[in-house]
VOSEVEX-766032 format. One record per residue (C-alpha): residue number from 0; x, y, z. Coordinates in nm, 3 decimals. Layout:
<dolums>
NUM X Y Z
...
</dolums>
This chain:
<dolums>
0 0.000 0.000 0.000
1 0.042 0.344 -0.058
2 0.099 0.483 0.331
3 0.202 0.090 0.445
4 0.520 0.286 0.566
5 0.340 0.422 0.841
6 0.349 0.191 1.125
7 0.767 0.131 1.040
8 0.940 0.409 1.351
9 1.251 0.359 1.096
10 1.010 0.546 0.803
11 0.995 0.800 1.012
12 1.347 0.851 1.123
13 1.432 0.863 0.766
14 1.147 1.128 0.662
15 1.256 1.379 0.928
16 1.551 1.345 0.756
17 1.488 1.350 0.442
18 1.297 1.678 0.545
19 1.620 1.855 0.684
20 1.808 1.730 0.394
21 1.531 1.882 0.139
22 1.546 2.217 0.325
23 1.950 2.219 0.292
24 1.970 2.154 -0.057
25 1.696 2.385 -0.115
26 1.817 2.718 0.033
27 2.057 2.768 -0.246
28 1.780 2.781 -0.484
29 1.529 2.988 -0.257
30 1.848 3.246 -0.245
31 1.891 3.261 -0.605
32 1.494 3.300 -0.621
33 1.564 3.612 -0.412
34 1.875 3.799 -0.586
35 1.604 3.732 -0.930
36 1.319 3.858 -0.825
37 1.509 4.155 -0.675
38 1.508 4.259 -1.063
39 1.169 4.275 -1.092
40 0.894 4.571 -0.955
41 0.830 4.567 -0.593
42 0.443 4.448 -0.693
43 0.524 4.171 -0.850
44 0.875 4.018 -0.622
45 0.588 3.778 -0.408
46 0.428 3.654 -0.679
47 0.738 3.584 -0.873
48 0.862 3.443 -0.549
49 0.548 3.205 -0.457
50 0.507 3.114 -0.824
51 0.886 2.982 -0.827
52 0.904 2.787 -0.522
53 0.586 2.655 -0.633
54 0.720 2.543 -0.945
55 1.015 2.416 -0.763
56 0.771 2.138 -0.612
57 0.586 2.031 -0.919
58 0.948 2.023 -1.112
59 1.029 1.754 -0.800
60 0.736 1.598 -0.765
61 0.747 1.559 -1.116
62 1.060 1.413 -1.133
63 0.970 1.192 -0.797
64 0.679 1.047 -1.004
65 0.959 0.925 -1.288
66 1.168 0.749 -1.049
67 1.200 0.452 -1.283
68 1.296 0.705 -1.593
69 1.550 0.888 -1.345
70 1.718 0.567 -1.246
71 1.833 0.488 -1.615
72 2.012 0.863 -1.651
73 2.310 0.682 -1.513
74 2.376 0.454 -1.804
75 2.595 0.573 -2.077
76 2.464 0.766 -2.374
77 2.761 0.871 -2.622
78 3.110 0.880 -2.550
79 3.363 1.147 -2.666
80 3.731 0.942 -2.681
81 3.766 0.764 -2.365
82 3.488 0.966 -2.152
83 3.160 0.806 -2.113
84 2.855 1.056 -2.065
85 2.536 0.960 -1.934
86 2.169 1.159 -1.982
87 2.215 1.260 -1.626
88 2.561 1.397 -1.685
89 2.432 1.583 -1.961
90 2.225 1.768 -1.715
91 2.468 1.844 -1.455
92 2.730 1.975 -1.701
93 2.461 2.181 -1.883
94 2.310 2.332 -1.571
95 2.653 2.373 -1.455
96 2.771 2.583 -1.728
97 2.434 2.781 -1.689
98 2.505 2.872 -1.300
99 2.826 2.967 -1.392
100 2.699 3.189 -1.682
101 2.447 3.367 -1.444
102 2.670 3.413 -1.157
103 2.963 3.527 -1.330
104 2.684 3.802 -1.552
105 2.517 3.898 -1.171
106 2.855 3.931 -1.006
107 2.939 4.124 -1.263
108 2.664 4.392 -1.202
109 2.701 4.386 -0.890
110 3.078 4.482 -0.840
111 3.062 4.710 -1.150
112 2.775 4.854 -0.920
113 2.578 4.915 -1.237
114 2.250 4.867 -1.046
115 2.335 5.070 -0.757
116 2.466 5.395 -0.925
117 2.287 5.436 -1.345
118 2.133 5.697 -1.416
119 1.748 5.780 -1.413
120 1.501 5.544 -1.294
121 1.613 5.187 -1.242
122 1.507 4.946 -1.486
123 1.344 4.630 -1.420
124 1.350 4.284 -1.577
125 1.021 4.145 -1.733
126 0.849 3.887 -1.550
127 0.851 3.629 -1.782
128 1.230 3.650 -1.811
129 1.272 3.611 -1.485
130 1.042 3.343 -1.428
131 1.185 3.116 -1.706
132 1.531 3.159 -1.510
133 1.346 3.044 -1.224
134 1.259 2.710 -1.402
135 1.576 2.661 -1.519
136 1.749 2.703 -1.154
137 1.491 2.496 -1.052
138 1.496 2.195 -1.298
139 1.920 2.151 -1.188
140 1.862 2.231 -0.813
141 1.575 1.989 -0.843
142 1.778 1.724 -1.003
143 1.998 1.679 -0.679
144 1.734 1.727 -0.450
145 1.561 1.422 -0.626
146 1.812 1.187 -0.639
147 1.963 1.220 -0.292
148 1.590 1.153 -0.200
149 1.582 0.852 -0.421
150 1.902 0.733 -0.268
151 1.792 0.829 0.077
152 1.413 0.639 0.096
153 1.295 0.341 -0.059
154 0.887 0.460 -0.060
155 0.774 0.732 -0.321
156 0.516 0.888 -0.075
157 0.759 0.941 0.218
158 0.980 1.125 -0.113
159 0.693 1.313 -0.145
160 0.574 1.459 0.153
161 0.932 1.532 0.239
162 0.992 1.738 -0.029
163 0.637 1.909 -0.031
164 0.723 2.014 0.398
165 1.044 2.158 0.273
166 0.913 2.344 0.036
167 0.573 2.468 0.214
168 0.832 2.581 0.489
169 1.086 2.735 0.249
170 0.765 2.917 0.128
171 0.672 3.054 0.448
172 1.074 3.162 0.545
173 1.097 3.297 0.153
174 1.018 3.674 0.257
175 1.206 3.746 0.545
176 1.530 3.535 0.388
177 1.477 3.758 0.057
178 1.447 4.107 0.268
179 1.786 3.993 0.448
180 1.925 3.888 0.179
181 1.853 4.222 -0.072
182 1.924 4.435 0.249
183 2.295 4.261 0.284
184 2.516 4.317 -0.068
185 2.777 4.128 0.100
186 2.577 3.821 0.142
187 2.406 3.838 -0.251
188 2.847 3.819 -0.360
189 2.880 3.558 -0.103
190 2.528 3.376 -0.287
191 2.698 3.416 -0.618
192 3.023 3.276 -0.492
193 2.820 2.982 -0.378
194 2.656 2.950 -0.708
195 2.979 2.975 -0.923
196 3.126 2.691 -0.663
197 2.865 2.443 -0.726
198 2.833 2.538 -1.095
199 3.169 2.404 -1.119
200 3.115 2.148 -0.925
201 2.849 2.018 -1.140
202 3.098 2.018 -1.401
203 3.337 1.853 -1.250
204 3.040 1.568 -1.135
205 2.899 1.576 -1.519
206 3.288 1.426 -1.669
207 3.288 1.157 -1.383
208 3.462 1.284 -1.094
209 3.291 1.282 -0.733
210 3.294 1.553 -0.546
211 3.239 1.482 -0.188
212 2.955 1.684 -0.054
213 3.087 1.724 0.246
214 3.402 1.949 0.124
215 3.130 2.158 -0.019
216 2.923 2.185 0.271
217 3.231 2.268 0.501
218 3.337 2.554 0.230
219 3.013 2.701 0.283
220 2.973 2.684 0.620
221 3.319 2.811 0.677
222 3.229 3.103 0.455
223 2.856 3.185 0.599
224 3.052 3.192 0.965
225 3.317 3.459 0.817
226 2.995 3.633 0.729
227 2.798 3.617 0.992
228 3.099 3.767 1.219
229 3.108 4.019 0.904
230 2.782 4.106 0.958
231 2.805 4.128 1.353
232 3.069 4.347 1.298
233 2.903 4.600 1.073
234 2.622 4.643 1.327
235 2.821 4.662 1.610
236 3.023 4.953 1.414
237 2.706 5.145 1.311
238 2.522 5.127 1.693
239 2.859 5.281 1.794
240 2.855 5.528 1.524
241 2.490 5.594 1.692
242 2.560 5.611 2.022
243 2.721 5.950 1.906
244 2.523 6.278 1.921
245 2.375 6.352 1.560
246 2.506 6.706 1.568
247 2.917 6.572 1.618
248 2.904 6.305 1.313
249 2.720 6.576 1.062
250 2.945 6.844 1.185
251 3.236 6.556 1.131
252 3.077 6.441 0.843
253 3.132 6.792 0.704
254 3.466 6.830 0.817
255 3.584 6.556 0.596
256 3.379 6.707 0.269
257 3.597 7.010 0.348
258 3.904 6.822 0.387
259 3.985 6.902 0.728
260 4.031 6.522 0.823
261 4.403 6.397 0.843
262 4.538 6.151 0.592
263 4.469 5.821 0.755
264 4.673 5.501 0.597
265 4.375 5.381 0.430
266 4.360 5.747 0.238
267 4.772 5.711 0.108
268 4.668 5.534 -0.215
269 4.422 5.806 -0.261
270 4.698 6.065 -0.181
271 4.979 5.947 -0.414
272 4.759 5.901 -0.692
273 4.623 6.241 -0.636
274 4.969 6.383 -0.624
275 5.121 6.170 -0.876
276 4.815 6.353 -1.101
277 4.938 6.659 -1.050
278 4.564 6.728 -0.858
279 4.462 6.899 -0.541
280 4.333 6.728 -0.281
281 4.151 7.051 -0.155
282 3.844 7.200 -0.315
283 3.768 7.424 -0.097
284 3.945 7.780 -0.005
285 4.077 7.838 0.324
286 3.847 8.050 0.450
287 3.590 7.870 0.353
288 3.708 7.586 0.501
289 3.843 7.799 0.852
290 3.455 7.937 0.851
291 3.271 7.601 0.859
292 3.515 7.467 1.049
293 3.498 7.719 1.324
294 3.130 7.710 1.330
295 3.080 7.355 1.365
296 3.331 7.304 1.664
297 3.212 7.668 1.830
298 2.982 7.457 2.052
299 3.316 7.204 2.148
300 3.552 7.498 2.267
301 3.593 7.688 2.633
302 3.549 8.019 2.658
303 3.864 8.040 2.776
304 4.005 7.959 2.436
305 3.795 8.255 2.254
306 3.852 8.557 2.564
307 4.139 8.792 2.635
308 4.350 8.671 2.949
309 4.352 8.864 3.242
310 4.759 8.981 3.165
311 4.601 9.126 2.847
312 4.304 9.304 2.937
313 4.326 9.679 2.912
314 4.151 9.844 3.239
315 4.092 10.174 3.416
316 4.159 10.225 3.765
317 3.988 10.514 3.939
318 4.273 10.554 4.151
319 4.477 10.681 3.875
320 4.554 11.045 3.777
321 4.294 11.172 3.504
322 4.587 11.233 3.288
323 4.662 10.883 3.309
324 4.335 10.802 3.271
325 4.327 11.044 2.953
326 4.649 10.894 2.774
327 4.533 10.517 2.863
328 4.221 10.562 2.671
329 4.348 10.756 2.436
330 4.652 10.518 2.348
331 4.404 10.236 2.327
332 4.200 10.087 2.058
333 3.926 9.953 2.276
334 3.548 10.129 2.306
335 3.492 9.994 2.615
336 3.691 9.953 2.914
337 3.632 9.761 3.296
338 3.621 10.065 3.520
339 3.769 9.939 3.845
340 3.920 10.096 4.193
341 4.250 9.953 4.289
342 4.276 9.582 4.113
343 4.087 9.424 3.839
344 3.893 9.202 4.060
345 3.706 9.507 4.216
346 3.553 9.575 3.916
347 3.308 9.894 3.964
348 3.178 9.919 3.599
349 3.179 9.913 3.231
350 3.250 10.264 3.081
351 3.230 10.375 2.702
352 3.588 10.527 2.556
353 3.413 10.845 2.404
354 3.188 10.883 2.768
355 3.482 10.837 2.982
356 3.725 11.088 2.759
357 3.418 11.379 2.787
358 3.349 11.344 3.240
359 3.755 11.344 3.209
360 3.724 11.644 3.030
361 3.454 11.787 3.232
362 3.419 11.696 3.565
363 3.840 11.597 3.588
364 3.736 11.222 3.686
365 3.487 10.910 3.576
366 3.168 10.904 3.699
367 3.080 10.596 3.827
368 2.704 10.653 3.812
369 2.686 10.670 3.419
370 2.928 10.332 3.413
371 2.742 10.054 3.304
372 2.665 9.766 3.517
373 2.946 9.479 3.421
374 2.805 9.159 3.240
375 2.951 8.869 3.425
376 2.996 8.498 3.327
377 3.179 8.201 3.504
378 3.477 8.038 3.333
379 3.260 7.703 3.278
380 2.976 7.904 3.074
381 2.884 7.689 2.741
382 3.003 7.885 2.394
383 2.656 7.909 2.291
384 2.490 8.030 2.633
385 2.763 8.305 2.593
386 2.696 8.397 2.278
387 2.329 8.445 2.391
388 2.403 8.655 2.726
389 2.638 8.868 2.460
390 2.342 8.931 2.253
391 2.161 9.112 2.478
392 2.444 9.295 2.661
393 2.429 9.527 2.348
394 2.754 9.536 2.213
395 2.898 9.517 2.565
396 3.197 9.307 2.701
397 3.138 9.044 2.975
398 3.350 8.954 3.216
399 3.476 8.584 3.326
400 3.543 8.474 3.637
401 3.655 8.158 3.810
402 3.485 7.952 4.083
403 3.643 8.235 4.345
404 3.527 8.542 4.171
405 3.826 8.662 4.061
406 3.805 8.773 3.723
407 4.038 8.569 3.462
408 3.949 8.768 3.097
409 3.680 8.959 2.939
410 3.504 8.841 2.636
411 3.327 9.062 2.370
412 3.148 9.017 2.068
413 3.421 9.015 1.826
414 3.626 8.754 2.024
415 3.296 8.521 1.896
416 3.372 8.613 1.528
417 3.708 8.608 1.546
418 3.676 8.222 1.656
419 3.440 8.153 1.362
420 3.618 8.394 1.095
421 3.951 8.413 1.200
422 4.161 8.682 1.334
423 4.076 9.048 1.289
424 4.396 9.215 1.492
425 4.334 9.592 1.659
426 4.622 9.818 1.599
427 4.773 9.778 1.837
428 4.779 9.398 1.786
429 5.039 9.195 1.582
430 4.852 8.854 1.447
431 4.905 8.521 1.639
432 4.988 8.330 1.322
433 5.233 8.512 1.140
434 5.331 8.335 0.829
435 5.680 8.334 0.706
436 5.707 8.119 0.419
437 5.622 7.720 0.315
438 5.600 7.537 0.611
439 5.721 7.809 0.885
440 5.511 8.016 1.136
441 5.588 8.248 1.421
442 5.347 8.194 1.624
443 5.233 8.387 1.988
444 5.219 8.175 2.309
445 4.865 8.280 2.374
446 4.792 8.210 2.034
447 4.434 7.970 1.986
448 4.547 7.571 1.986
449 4.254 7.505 1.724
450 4.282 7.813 1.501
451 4.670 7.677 1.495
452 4.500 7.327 1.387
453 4.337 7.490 1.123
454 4.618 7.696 1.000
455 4.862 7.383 1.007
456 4.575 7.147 0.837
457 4.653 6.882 1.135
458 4.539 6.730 1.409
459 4.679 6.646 1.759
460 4.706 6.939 1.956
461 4.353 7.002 2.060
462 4.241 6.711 2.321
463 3.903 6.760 2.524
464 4.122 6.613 2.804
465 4.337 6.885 2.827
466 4.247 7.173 3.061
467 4.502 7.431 2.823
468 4.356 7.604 2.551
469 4.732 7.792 2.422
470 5.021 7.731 2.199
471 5.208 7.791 2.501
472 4.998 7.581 2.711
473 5.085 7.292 2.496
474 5.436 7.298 2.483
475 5.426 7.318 2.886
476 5.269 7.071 2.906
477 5.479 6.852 2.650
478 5.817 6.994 2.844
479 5.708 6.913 3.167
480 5.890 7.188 3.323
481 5.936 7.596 3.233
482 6.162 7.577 2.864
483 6.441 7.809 2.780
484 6.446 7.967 2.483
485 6.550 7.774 2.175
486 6.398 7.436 2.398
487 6.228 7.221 2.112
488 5.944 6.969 2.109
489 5.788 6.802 1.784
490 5.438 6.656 1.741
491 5.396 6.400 1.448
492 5.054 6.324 1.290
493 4.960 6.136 0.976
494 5.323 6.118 0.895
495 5.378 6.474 0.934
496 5.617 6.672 1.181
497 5.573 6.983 1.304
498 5.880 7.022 1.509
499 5.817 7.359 1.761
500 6.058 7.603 1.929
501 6.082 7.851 2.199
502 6.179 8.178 2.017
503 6.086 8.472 2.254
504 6.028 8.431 2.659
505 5.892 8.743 2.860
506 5.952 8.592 3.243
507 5.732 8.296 3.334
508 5.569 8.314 2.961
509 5.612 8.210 2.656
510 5.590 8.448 2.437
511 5.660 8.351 2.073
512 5.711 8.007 1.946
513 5.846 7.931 1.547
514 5.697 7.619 1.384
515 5.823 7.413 1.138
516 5.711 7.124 0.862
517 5.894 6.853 0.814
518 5.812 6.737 0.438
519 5.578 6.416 0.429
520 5.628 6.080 0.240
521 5.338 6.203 -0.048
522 5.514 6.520 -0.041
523 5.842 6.350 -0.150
524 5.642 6.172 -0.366
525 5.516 6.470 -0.551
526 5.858 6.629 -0.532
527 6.022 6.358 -0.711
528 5.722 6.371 -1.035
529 5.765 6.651 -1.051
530 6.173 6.677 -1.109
</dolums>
């Protein structure tokens, strides 16, 4: 009988196998289902799909009902010289040939990136192309799916409803395996691979030589673990990329359009060939690139990297002479000034340069009562809740003190633009970056850390770690100790030196520091195409 099977616990053993076997050798051909149906319009990918696992089962139940027809592709049919070929090896070499045909044309696409990045609309396959590639994969995935259940069972119904659960569960796993699948590129390359292998080895099976399935299988699995420790990878690198605030990868993001990003050793390729080219790197100007620059990292810096130190700040004290008074003012470039009695830190107002010339004139001394009350911040203030309080101080400098309430610097409203824009010196101000020809700088110990960044085109000598803001800051803290002048320390980045050195001390301070390039590998590079 038909189901006499039934009551045999050995039947069953061997149809829950057959089942797990069915479902192996059938997820190549439910992946190459996916990667062709991917061609078609998103309305019609399920149908496509349904309608070619579907003909998968008829094309092996088919075949299952023929078992007797099946048996006799073994014996020879025509021989070429010594080489014997049966109907059966016919098959396998043919559909061999075809896999490798259609892998080698989809890898093709694929790492030419033709369907990724042409032009216009994407075009689509028509259906009926793609579903008479579907019966083709099918008829030689179907073959071995057939025969290892022939060799596997001896009764045709257990064939049958083994390879009818397989395929009603490949069915129901088809949608979410083709979303991975079209979601992963790596994986598709990795499918194709797959499909070239076992084209070939179909080949290879078709002229008589056995290929055991097991070296197959191991190739795969080795390769789907690589991948799957691939993939685990990737996500791991994008949640970290996440966990970042939005605001620092755009404004990082940006940085790198503009060039501001160091050459890393992946990028020295790129660099060579760019220089070997006789091309610039850079596409934007330098201002351009100082002004974006400066605006997206406003937010990152301290104030006290933007105000004027306390040893710098130009002040009035009441206790002075008004003919003191008079020529301080009058010497100065400043239109307002901290009005205080005896020290800076007893700070009584803020007076206007033209108001405090006319009550000297007038009255012989500064009234206090027409100062303006001073516009205090702490030291820890945010850059952007200081540009706000400055916005409605009206054009007036603020004051910054420390956690004791002595005052360390006054900011104004041109110390903000100048750390978007740049320097704008007063005159009676020489500029902290002085220029003096290819790859030299004098530069001023008080001098901005990242404008110097900019200005060099490195990295490495602003750190959020670091509580100094200074050129000079810097190099105390690389010497350790208080330098002498011509004292040198070098900072290397990307393969580029920049070797620094104590020109000018006043006391305790440094006050002027020359910086050098040392030429880089691409530069040498270029230097050498060029001769």
């Amino acid at each position: 009988m038909f189901f006499e099977w039934m009551a045999e616990p050995s039947a069953w053993a061997g149809l829950l196998t057959l089942v797990v076997l069915e479902i192996v050798l059938g997820i190549d051909n439910l992946i190459f289902i996916a990667i062709l149906v991917d061609k078609l319009p998103p309305h019609q990918r399920d149908r496509a799909r349904v309608l070619g696992l579907s003909l998968a089962l008829f094309m092996r139940l088919a075949l299952l009902s023929i078992i007797s027809w099946l048996v006799t592709l073994t014996e020879p049919w025509f021989s070429i010289g010594p080489l014997a070929f049966s109907q059966r090896d016919v098959i396998l070499i043919v559909g061999g040939l075809f896999l490798l045909l259609k892998g080698t044309v989809e890898l093709h696409e694929r790492v030419e990136g033709k369907a990724e990045h042409s032009a216009g609309p994407r075009l689509h396959a028509g259906f009926g192309v793609i579903v008479l590639q579907i019966v083709v994969l099918d008829a030689v995935f179907s073959l071995d799916a057939v025969i290892t259940a022939v060799g596997m069972v001896d009764h045709l119904s257990i064939m049958m409803i083994a390879v009818t659960i397989a395929i009603m569960l490949m069915l129901v796993a088809s949608k979410p395996l083709t979303r991975f699948v079209n979601s992963h590129p790596t994986v598709v390359i990795l499918c194709l691979c797959f499909l070239l292998m076992i084209g070939f080895t179909l080949i290879v099976e078709g002229f008589g030589f056995a290929v055991p399935k097991g070296y197959l299988y191991a190739a795969i699995a080795f390769s789907v673990v690589i991948e799957t420790l691939n993939q685990l990878a990737r996500r791991n690198l994008r949640r970290q990329v996440a966990s970042r605030p939005l605001r620092e990868r755009t404004a990082e993001g940006v940085m790198r359009m503009l060039g501001m990003r160091p050459v890393s050793e992946d990028d020295e390729a790129l660099v060579v060939a760019t220089a070997e080219a006789g091309l610039s790197a850079q596409v934007f100007e330098d201002e351009e690139r100082y002004m974006v620059s400066g605006v997206l990292t406003l937010a990152d810096r301290s104030i006290h990297s933007v105000m004027t130190p306390r040893t710098e700040v130009s002040w009035l004290n009441l206790d002075d002479p008004p003919q003191v008074l008079r020529e301080k003012v009058l010497r100065s470039p400043h239109s307002f000034f901290p009005v205080c009695r005896g020290k800076l830190d007893d700070i009584v107002g803020i007076g206007r340069a033209k108001d405090i010339v006319a009550d000297l004139a007038e009255h012989g001394k500064i009234r206090v009562s027409h100062l303006r009350e001073p516009v205090i911040v702490h030291e820890s203030i945010s850059m952007l809740n200081l540009m706000e309080t400055l916005k409605h101080a009206r054009g007036q400098l603020a004051m910054v003190t420390d956690e004791f309430g002595a005052i360390e610097g006054l900011v104004t409203p041109m110390d903000m633009f100048e750390a978007i824009a740049g320097e704008f010196p007063d005159e009676d101000e020489l500029p902290d970056i002085e220029e003096l020809g290819e790859g030299r700088w004098r530069v001023d110990g008080g001098a901005d850390l990242l404008h110097l960044e900019l200005m060099l085109k490195t990295e490495g000598l602003v750190d959020d770690n670091d509580d100094y803001t200074t050129v000079a800051g810097f190099m105390l803290a690389r010497f350790g100790h208080l330098p002498e002048v011509g004292d040198r320390c070098a900072l290397e980045h990307s393969h580029v030196t920049f070797e620094f050195t104590v020109e000018r001390m006043e006391g305790r301070r440094i006050a002027s520091v020359l910086i050098e390039r040392q030429p880089s590998d691409t530069e040498d590079i270029a230097g050498m195409k060029e001769e």
